[in-house]
N, C-alpha and C positions, 0 to 999 in steps of 0.2 A: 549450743552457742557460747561462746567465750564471752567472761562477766570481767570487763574492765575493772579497775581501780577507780574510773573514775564516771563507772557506772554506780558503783558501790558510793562512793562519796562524791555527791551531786550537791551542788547549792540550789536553796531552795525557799520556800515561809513555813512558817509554822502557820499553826498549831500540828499539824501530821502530817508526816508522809505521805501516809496510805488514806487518809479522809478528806486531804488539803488540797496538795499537789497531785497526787492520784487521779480524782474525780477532774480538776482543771486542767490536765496534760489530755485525758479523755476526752474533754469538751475540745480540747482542741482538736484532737487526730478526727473527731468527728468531724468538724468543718471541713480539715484536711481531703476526707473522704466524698466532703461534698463538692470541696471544689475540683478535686481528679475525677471529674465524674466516676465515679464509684457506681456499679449497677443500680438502678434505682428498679422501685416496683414496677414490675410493666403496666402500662398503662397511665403511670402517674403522672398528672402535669407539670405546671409549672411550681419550682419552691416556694412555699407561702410563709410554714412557721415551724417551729421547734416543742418539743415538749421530751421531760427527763423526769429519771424515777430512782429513787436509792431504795435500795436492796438490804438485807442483813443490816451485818454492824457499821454501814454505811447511813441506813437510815437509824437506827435504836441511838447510834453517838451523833449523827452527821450534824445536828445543832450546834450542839458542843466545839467540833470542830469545824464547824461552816462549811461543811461542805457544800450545800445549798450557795454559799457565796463564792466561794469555789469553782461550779460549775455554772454558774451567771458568769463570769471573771472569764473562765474558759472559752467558752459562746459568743465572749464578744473578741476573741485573738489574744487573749493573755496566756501568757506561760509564766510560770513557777520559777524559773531561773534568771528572768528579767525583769519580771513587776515591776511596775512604779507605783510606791503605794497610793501618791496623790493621785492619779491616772486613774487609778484604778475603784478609789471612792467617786471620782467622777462618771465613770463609768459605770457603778452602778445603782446611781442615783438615775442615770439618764436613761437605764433599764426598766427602772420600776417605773418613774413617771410617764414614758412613751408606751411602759409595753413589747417593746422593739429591740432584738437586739441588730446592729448593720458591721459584722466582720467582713475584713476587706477581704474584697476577691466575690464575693456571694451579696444575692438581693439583700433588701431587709427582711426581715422575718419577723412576725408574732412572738414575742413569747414572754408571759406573764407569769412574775416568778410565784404568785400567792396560789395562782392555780395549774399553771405548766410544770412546776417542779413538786413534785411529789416524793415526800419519804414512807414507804411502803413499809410495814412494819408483821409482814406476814412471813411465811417460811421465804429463809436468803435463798436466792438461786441455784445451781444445781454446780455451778463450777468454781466455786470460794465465796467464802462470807461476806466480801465486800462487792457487792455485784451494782452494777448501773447499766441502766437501757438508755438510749439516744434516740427518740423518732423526730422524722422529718416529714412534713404534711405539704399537701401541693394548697392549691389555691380554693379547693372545693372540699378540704379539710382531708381527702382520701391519701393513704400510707405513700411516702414517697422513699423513705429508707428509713432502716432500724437495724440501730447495730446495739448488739453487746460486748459492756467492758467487763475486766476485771482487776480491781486494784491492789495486788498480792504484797504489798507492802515495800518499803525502801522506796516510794515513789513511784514504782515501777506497774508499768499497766499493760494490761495483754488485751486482746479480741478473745472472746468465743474460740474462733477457731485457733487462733495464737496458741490458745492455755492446750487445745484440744494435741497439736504440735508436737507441744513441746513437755509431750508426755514418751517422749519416743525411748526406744532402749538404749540402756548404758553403751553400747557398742556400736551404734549408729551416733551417737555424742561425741563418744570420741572418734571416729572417721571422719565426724564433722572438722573435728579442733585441728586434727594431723593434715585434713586437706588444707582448711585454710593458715597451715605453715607454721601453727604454736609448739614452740621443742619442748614444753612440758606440760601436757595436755591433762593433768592430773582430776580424778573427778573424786578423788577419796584422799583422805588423810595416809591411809599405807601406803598408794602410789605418788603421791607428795614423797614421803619419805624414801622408800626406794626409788624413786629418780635422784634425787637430792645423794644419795651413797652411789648412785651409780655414776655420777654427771660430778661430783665431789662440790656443787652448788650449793649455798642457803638459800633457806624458802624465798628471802627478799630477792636474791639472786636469781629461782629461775621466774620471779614473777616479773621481775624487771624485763627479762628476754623476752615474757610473755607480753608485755606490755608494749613492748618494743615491736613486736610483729603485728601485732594489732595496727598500732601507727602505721608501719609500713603499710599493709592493708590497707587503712583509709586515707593514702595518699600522703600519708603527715611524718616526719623528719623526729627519728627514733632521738636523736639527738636535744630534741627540744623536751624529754621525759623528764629531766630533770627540773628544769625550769617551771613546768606545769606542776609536779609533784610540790615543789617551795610554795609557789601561788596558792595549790590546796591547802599547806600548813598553817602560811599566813591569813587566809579566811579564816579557819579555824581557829586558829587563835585570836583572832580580831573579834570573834564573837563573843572568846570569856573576858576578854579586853572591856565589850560594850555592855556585855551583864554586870560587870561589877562597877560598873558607873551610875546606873540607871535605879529609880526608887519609885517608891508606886506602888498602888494594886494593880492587879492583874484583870483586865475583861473576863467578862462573863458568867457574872453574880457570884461567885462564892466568896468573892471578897478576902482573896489570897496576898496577901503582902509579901512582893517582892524584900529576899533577907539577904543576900550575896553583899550587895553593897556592906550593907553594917557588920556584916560578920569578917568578912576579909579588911573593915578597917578597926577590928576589935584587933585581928591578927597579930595587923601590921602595929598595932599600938603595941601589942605585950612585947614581939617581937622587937622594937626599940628601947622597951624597958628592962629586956631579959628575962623576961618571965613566961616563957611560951613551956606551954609544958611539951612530954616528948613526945606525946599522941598528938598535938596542933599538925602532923604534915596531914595526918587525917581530913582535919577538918580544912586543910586547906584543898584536898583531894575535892573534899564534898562541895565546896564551896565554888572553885571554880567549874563544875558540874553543876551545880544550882543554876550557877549565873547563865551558863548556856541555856539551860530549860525553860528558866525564866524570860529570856529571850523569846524563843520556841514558843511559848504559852503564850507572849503577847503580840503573836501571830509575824515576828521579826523574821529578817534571813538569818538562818542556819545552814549547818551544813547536813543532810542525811548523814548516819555515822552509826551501823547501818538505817536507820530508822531517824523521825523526828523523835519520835517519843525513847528514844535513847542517845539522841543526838551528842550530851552532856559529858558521854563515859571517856571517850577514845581523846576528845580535845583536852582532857580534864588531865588524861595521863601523861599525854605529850607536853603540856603547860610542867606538869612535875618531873617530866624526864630533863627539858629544858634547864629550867630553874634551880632543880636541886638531887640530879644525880652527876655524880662523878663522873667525869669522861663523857661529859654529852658534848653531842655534833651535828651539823646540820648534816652529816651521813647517815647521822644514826638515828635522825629524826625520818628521813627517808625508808632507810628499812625498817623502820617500827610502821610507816603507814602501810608498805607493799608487804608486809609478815599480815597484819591485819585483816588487809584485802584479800590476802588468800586464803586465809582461817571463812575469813566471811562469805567468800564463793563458795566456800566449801558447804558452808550451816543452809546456806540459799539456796545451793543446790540437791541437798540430801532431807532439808527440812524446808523450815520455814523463818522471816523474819518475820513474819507478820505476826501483829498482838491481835489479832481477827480470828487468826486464823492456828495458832498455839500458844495464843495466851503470852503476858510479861516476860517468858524466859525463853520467847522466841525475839523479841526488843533487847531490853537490858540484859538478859542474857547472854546473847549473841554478840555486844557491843561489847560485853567485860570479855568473854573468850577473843575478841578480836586484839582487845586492849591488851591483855594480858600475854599473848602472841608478840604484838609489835613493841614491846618495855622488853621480853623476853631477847627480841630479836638485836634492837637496841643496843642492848645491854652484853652481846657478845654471847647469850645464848647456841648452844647446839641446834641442830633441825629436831630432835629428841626431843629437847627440853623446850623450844617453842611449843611445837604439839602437845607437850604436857604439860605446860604453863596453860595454852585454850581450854585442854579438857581439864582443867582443876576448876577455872574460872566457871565454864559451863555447867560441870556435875551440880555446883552447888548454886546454882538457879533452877534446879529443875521443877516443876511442877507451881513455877510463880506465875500466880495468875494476872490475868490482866479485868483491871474492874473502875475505872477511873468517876473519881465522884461529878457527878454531872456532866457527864461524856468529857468535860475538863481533861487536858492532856496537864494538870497539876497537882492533883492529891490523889495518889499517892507518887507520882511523877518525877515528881522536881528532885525531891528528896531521892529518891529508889536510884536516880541517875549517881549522884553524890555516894552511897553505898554500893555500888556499881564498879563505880572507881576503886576505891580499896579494897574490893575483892579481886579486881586487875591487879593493883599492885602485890598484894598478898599471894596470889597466884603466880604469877612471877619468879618472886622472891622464890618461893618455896620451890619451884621448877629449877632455878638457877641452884639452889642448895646441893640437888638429886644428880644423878647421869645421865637424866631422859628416861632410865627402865622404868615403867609402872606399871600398874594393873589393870585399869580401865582403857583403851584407846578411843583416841577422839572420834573415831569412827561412832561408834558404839553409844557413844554418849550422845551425837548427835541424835542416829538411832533410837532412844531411849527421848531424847526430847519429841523427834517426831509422835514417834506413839502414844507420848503422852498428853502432848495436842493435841490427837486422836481423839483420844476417850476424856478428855476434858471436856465439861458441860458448857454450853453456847453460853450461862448467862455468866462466865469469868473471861471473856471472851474476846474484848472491844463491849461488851453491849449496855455495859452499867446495869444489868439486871440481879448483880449479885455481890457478895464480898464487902470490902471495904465503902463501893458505891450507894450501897441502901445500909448502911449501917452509918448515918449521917449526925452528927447532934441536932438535938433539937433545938429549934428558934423559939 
């Protein structure tokens, strides 16, 4: 299946992707299912009530990241890309107090979130770390339907059988992409690149065409790509816009103080008095990545990028491509997001972006090789030197785990985003320096990250069972 641009960069809330938005896109397709009459168990009566379970590192973090409120929010017809947040404490205030939740289209239903939702803390399910069950009970409490999700990170949620799918061969993937009309169906970084010398394209180039067929496809005027790609930008930037205004701690007991504000007006002060030393674009890298995460943490809209919990990397470079490279343009803001998107189809398709499911440097890993791609692409990059601007950024995320202190998408988070970014930039640079030849290909590295996801132990994992998470100061 062909993985849009603007599948990849979905507006959304924090705190995560994959523990947030994940578990409440789920709750919703459930209703979905119930109101298309969906097979139900034979026999079963009338719909009465609801009851739900997190799995893996859905349940070991899902506090942390609410996902318990999540899929209440869900159940009652909320989505991730529209929230209203006042609506939404209404709503589940009016959950807990009746017991009940009533989404339009479907009965009321039972469902008591202190005892209907359960976080299961025993072995994760059998088809990804982030697993949740949906049942639906008739009137005499007997099974009415039960479906399994899976929430494989970037927001993105499968069925059982979905994940079961979309395990099919390389060669049936692409018959899929060439039927439905995509002229560069690329599912690897070497046929990226050889289509790109054969077609005389930049990556931004054939992803745009791909972009462009897509729309056609669903009916939608290849013509309006541009306008929707600006909209994406301006989100994004409107988020490090709203982090760097905002002060405060942060929800959910660790008592994190929000720093973007004070730091970018320490900045902006030296830099009025001439005293910015020559490492500040650094700290300005970090900082406008903070202010996204910091967002992100306190459960605001962001943008996936690929992930919540790396949301901070790819806004953070574009803010600095904008601001203060040479020769920036709203063109070149354009192919840095489509160079991006296709670096990041590619990590999605070959690995993983989930922190669940390969650890931090399938997150911020992922979001610096994307970042580092589209500054590359930007910046008047070769297709060579894009590709080896992502595998520079990737190599040197490998094996970072993910361990977040009290399931918290903020220590070591916030920051990790900020140093994210200047491995993008650095990556880049040094890509632009070279003629594309190297040693490693991004193939390979990907490769190498899979694996190493692999054999990484569940508690670096999403599950706070290890790492930086239990190495806490003491109170």
């Amino acid at each position: 299946m062909f993985l849009s641009l603007f599948d990849i960069f979905k507006v959304g809330i924090g705190p995560s992707s994959s523990h947030t938005m994940g578990p409440m896109s789920a709750a919703a397709r459930f209703l979905e299912a119930l109101r298309g009459g969906a097979e139900r168990i034979p026999g079963a009566g009338d719909l009465a009530s609801l009851r739900a379970s997190l799995h893996g590192s859905l349940a070991f973090t899902g506090k942390g990241h609410a996902s318990d409120r999540a899929v209440i929010l869900g159940l009652c017809g909320f989505d991730p890309a529209s929230l209203d947040p006042d609506a939404a404490e209404a709503a589940l205030a009016q959950v807990r107090a009746s017991k009940t939740v009533t989404p339009q289209g479907l009965p009321p239903m039972g469902f008591d979130p202190e005892n209907d939702l359960v976080f299961d803390y025993g072995p994760p399910l059998g088809g990804h770390a982030n697993g949740l069950i949906l049942r639906a009970f008739d009137s005499r409490g007997a099974p009415y339907l039960t479906q399994t999700y899976y929430s494989i990170g970037g927001g993105f949620v499968v069925t059982e059988a979905e994940l079961a799918r979309s395990a099919q061969g390389e060669e049936a993937l692409h018959a899929q992409k060439a039927a439905l009309g995509y002229p560069f169906p690329f599912g690897s970084a070497q046929e990226m690149l050889r289509m790109g010398r054969d077609s005389g394209l930049s990556i931004a180039d054939m992803k745009r065409r791909n972009e462009a067929a897509q729309m056609r496809h669903n009916g939608e005027d290849p013509a309006d790509l541009d306008a929707r790609l600006d909209r994406l930008l301006e989100t994004m930037d409107a988020v490090v816009t709203r982090g760097l205004a905002q002060e405060g701690i942060l929800p959910g007991g660790l008592n994190v103080r929000r720093r973007a504000r004070a730091i970018h007006a320490q900045l902006l002060a030296e830099a009025g008095q001439n005293r910015s030393q020559p490492h500040a674009v650094n700290d300005y890298l970090s900082v406008y990545a903070m202010a996204v995460n910091e967002e992100n943490a306190a459960g605001a809209r962001v943008v996936t990028a690929p992930t919540n919990g790396a949301a901070g990397v790819i806004p953070s470079v574009l803010r600095y491509y904008r601001t203060q490279c040479i020769g920036a343009s709203a063109a070149g803001a354009r192919d840095f997001v489509l160079a991006a998107a296709a670096v990041g189809g590619l990590i999605k398709h070959n690995a993983s972006i989930s922190g669940a499911e390969v650890g931090c440097q399938g997150e911020v890993g992922s979001a610096a090789a994307m970042a580092a791609a589209g500054l590359c692409a930007a910046l008047g990059g070769s297709n060579e030197q894009v590709e080896n601007a992502a595998e520079i950024a990737l190599e040197h995320h490998l094996g970072m785990t993910c361990d977040p202190a009290g399931g918290l998408v903020q220590v070591p988070c916030i920051e990790r985003n900020g140093l994210g970014a200047i491995k993008a930039v650095s990556a880049a640079s040094l890509a632009l320096r070279g003629d594309g030849v190297h040693f490693m290909p991004l193939d390979n590295c990907i490769e190498a990250m899979r694996q190493t996801g692999r054999d990484m132990s569940a508690k670096y994992k999403e599950t706070s069972q290890g790492g930086l998470a239990v190495n806490l100061p003491e109170c």
